[in-house]
C-alpha positions, 0 to 999 in steps of 0.5 A: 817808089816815089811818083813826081806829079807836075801840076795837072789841072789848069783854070781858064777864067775868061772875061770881056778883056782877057783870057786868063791861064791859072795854075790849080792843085794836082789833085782837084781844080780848085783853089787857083794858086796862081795866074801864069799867064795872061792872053788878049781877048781876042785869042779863040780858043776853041773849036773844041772836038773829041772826048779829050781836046788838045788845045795849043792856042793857050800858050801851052798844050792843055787838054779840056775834057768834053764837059768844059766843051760848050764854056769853050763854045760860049766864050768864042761865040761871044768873041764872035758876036 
């Protein structure tokens, strides 16, 4: 039996002027591998909802379990503010 696993885990690194979406391992979310894609700071991410949210505004469908929900909820409240 052989299992083909894309990669699985994806690292959001947001700073004061860009969003960025990095590839990670299959296995575990660190080390970053690379970064596939780069959005304005202005794009809102959130608001995050359920145990597994299902996020688009990314440029791909991401789902961000609950313990990543209020790093959601701080990075839109200082887009915001």
């Amino acid at each position: 039996m052989i299992i083909i696993l894309p990669d699985a885990y994806r690292v959001v690194v947001v700073t004061d002027k860009r969003i960025l979406v990095c590839r990670s391992g299959r296995f575990r979310m660190s080390p970053v591998k690379g970064v596939i894609r780069e959005l304005p700071r202005t794009t809102r991410i959130g608001p995050p909802s359920g145990l597994w949210w299902r996020c688009d505004t990314l440029g791909e469908r991401v789902y961000i379990h609950k313990r990543f929900h209020k790093d959601i909820t701080a990075a839109d409240a200082i887009l915001a503010g």
